[in-house]
C-alpha positions in Angstrom: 8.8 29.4 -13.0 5.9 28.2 -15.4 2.9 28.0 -13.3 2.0 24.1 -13.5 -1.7 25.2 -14.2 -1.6 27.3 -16.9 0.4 25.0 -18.6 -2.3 22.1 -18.5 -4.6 25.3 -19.5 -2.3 25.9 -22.8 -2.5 21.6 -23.5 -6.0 21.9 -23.4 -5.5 24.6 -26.2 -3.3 22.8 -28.3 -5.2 19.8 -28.2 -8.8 21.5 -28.5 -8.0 23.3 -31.4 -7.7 19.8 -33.5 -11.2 18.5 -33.0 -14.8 20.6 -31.9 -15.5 20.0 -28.2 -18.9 21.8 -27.2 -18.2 25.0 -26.0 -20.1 24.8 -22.6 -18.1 21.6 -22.4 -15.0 23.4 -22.7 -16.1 26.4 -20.2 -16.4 23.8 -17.3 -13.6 21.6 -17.9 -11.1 24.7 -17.6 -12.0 24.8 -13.6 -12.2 22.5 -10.7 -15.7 21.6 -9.3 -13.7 21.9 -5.5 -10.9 23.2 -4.1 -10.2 22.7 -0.2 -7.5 24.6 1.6 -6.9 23.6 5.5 -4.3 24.4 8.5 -2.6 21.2 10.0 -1.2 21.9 13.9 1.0 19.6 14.2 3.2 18.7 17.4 6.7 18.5 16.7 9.1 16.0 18.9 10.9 18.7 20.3 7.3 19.8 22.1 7.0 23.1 19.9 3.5 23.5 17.1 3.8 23.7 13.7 0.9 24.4 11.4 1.1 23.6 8.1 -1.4 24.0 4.9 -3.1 21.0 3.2 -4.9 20.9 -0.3 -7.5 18.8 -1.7 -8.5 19.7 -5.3 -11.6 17.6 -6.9 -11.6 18.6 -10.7 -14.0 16.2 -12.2 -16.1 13.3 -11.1 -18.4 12.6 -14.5 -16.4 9.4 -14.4 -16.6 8.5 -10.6 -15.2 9.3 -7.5 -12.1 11.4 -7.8 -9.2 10.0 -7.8 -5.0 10.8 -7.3 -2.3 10.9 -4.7 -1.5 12.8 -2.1 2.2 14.4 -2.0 4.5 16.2 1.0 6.8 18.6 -0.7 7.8 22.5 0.1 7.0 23.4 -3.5 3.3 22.1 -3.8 0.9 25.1 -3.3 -3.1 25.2 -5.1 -1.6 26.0 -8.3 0.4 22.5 -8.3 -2.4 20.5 -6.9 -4.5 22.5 -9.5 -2.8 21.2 -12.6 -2.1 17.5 -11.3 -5.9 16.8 -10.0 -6.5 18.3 -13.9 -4.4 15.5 -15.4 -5.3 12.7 -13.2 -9.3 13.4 -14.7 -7.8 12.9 -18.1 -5.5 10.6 -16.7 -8.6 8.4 -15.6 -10.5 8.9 -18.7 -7.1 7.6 -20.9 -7.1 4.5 -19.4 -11.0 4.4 -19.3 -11.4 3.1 -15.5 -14.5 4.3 -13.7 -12.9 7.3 -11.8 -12.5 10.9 -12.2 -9.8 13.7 -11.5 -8.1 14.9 -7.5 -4.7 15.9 -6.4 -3.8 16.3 -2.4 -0.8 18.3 -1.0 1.0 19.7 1.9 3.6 22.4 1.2 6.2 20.7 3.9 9.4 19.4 3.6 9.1 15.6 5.2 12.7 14.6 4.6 14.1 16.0 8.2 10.7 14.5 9.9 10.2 11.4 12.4 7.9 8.6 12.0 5.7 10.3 14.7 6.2 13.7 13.1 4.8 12.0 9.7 1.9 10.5 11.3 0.6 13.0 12.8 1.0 15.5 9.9 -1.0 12.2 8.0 -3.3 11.6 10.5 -4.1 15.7 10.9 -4.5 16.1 6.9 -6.7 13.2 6.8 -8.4 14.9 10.0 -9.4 18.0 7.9 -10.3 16.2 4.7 -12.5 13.5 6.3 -15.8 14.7 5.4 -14.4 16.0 1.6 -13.0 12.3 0.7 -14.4 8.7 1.1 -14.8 5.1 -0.7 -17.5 6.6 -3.4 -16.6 10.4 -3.2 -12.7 10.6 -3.4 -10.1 8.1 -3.3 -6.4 9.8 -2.9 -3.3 7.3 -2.7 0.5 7.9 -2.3 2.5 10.5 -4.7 5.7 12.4 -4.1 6.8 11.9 -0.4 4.3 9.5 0.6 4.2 6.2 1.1 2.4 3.0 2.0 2.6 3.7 5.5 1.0 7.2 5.3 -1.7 6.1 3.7 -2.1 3.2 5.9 -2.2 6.3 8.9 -4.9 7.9 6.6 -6.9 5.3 6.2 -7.0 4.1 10.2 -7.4 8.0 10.8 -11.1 7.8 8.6 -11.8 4.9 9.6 -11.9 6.0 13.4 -13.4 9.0 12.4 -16.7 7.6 9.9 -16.4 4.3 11.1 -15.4 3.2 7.5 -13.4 0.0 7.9 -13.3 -0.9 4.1 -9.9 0.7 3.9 -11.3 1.8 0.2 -11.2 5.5 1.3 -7.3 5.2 0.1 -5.2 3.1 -2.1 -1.8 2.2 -2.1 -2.0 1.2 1.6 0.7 -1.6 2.5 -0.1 -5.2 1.4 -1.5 -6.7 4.7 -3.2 -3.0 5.9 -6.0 -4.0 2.1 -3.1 -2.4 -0.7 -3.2 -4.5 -3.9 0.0 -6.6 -5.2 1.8 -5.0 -7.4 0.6 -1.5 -6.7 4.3 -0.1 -5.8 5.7 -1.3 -9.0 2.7 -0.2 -11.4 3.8 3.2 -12.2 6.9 2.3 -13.7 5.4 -1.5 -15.0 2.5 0.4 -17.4 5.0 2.7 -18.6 6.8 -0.1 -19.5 3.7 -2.1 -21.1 3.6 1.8 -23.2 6.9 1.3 -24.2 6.4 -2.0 -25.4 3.3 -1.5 -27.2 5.1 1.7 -28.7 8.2 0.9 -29.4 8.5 -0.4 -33.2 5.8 2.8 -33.7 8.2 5.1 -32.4 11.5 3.6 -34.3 13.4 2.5 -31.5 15.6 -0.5 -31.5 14.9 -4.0 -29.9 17.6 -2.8 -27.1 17.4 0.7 -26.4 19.9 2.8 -24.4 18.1 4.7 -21.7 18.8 8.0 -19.1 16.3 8.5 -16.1 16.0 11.4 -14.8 14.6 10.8 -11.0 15.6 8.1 -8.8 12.8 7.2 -6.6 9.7 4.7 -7.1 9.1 5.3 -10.5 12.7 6.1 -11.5 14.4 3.2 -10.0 11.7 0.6 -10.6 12.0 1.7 -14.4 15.6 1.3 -14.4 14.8 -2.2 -12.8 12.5 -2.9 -15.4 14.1 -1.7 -18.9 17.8 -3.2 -17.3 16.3 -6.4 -17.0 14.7 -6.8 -20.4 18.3 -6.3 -22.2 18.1 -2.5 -22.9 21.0 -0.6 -21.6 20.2 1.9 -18.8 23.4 4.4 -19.0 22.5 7.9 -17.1 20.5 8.0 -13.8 19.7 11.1 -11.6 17.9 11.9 -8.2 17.5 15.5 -6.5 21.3 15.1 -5.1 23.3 14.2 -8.2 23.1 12.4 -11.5 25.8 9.1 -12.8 26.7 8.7 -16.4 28.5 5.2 -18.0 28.0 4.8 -21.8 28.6 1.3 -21.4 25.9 0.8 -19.1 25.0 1.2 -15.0 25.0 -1.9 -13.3 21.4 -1.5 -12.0 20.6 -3.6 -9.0 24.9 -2.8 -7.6 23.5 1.0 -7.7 20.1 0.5 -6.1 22.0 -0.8 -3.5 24.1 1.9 -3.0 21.3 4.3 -3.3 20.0 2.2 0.3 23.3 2.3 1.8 24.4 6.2 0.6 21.1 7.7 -0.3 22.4 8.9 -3.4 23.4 8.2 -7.0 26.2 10.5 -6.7 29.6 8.6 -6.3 28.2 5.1 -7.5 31.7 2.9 -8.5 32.2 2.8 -12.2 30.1 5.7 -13.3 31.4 9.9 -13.7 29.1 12.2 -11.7 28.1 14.7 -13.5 25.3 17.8 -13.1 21.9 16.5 -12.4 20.3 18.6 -15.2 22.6 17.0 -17.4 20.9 13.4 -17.2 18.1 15.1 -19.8 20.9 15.8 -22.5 22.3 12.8 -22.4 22.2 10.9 -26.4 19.7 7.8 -26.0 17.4 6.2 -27.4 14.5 7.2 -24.7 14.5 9.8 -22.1 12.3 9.0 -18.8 11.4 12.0 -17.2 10.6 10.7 -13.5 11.0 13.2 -11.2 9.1 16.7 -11.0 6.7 19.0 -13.2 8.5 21.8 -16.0 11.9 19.9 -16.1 12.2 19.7 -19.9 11.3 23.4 -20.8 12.2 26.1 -23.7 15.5 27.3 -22.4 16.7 23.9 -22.7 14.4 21.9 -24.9 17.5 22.6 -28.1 19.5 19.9 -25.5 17.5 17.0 -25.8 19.1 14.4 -27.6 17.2 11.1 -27.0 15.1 9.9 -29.9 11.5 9.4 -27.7 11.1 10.8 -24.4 8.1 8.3 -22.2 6.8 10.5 -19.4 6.8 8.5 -16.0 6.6 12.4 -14.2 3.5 14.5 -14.2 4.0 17.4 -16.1 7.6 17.1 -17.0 7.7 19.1 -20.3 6.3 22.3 -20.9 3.9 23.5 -23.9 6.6 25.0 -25.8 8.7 21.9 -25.7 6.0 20.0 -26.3 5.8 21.8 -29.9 9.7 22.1 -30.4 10.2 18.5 -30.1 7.2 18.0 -32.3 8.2 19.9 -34.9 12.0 17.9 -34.7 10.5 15.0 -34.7 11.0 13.4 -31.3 7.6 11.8 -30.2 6.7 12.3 -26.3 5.1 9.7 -24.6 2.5 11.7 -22.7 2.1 11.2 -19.1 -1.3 11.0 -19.1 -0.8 7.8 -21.0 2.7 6.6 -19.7 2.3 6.9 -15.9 -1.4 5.8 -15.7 -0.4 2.7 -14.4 -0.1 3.6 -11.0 -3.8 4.8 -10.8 -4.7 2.0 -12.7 -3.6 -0.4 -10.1 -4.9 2.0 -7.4 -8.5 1.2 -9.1 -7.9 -2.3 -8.9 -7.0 -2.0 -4.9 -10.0 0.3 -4.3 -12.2 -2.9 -6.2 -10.4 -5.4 -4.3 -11.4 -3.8 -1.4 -15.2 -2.8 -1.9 -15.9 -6.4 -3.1 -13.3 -8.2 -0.3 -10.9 -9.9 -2.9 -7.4 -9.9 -2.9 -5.8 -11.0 -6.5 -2.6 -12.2 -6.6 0.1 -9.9 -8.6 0.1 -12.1 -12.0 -3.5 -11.4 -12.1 -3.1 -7.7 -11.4 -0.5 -7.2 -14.2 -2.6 -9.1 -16.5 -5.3 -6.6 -16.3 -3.0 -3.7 -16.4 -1.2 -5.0 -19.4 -4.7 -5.5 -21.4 -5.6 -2.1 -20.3 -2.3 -0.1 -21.6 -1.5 -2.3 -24.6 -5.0 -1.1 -25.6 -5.1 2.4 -24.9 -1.8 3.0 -25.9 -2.3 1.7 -29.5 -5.5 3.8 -29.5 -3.9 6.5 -28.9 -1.0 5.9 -31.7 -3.6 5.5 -33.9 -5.4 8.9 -33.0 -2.2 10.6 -33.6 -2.2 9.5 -36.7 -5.5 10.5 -37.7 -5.3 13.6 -36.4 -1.7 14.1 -38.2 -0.5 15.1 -34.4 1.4 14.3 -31.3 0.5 11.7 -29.0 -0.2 14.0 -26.0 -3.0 15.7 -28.3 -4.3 12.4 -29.6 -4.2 11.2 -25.5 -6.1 14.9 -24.3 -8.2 14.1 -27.4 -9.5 10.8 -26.2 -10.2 11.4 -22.6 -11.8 14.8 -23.1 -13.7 12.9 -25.6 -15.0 10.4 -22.4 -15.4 13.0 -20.1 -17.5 15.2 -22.2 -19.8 12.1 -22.7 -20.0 10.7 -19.5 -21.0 15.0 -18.6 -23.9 14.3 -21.5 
């Protein structure tokens, strides 16, 4: 399997070798400034301890405090949290907000656990990281697994511990616990704003067919969001099975079966088929929203959709990176496609240092300014640079980073 940090290592490469970076600057920016690794007991329901290993990785705070979720999954390890704490710095410095790069983990599979099992597990990380995270040092938030109500566990847990009641140590906390309107749908919504901006640049059509490969909170708001607008969302997968209609998925009919089944598979008027098969499906756009290395050289040649938009971390490798480069289909990178969800997670952390709540319209506003803006700076730097957009989108932040380092 391709180790997620050494392919953020090899995207440094490819972008770095389009424009001189100081070579000091380049030394440093290769490793993390922190790396924490602790043991979690925690008490099962059936009365018998479990320990299980948390992560916090702190890659770069030039910017500000770090910044980026925290997920529950069997597969995360160091290497994992490694890579994604390195995107989220660039990630940060894409969409020019005034925070810098972290990634949390547990290696645990939450899907079997109770409420009670998940809070303690979120109050005992929280436990072990409370003196490595806080409102000016390092803001995590949800990401695979996680959710409003572990983070609202996380930030009661500091709060008891520091005396903190701010509730800025974490975003993404529940609307009345301090989160931000609009913060659940914000991943998806800037990757939509992307798209928008994009879309003529990248040849597409005014209504776009589109397969989505991942069917949780990004996934299924995006399908939400680009059904609504008039484009036609035909494929759809999530880690059980994947649904194909060339005519078009009746969105909110299968998001309600999703609640009811917890699955895609066997939706009414759609053939289940593989769930790899959702990335070869021929579209217009491909939306990667599920896990890192999905889209990778043994099956790149597949591919058939016209632009892939990123809404995973890390979802194609280097090599494919380069192979659908050189066949002309343009990637929009993650580091510019999903930043909407840390972008709203900035907003909530604001909202909650200065004690303002703004209301969702306002929230969207801001993040629409942001992305529309970005995005077409980064088009343009592609351009320039006669490259892709996820080399034009390293370019720019490492740009940032190395002068905010200055």
């Amino acid at each position: 399997m391709n180790n997620p940090f050494e392919n953020a290592l090899a995207q440094l490469e490819r972008a770095t070798s389009l424009v001189s970076f100081d070579p000091d600057f380049l030394r440093v920016i290769r490793h993390p400034n922190r790396q924490v690794r602790i043991s979690i007991p925690v008490k099962m329901d059936d009365g018998r301890l479990e320990v299980f290993e948390g992560y916090r990785v702190q890659f770069n705070n030039a910017r500000g405090p770090y910044k980026g979720g925290i997920r529950f999954h069997q597969d995360t390890d160091i290497e994992e949290v490694k890579a994604l704490a390195f995107w989220m710095a660039l990630k940060c410095a894409v969409v020019n907000i005034p925070m810098g790069g972290g990634k949390g983990g547990v290696t645990v599979d939450p899907k079997p656990f109770t409420d009670g099992e998940k809070e303690r597990l979120a109050r005992g990380w929280m436990r072990g990281m409370a003196d490595v995270v806080g409102p000016q040092k390092d803001v995590p938030a949800p990401d695979v697994n996680t959710t409003p109500q572990i983070m609202e566990w996380m930030a009661d847990e500091y709060g008891k511990i520091t005396g903190d009641t701010s509730g800025a140590v974490i975003t993404g906390k529940p609307i009345e616990a301090g989160g931000s309107q609009g913060r659940g749908t914000a991943t998806a919504q800037g990757g939509f704003y992307v798209f928008e901006t994009l879309r003529e640049k990248l040849g597409l059509p005014e209504k776009c067919t589109v397969a989505i490969q991942g069917f949780g909170n990004a996934g299924q708001v995006a399908a939400q969001l680009w059904s609504q607008a008039g484009h036609k969302v035909i494929a759809v997968s999530d880690s059980r099975a994947a649904i194909v209609n060339p005519e078009g998925l009746d969105i909110e009919a299968l998001v309600a079966h999703k609640a009811s089944t917890r699955s895609v598979g066997g939706f009414d008027g759609a053939q289940t088929i593989d769930s790899m098969e959702v990335l070869y499906q021929i579209c217009d756009l491909l939306i990667p929203a599920a896990l890192e290395n999905q889209i990778h050289e043994e099956n790149v040649e597949k591919i058939q959709a016209k632009v892939v938009l990123e809404l995973a971390n890390g979802p194609t490798t280097p090599k494919a990176d380069d192979n659908l480069f050189a066949r002309g289909i343009p990637v929009v990178p993650d580091i510019l496609a999903n930043a909407g969800g840390v972008t709203v997670s900035t907003f909530e952390w604001e909202q909650n240092i200065k004690k303002e709540n703004w209301s969702e319209e306002e929230v969207f506003d801001k993040l629409k300014t942001i992305m529309d803006r970005e995005a077409l700076a980064i088009a343009d730097k592609a351009v320039q640079l006669n490259t892709d957009l996820r080399r034009a989108a390293f370019v720019i932040a490492l740009e940032r980073i190395q002068t905010a380092m200055e």
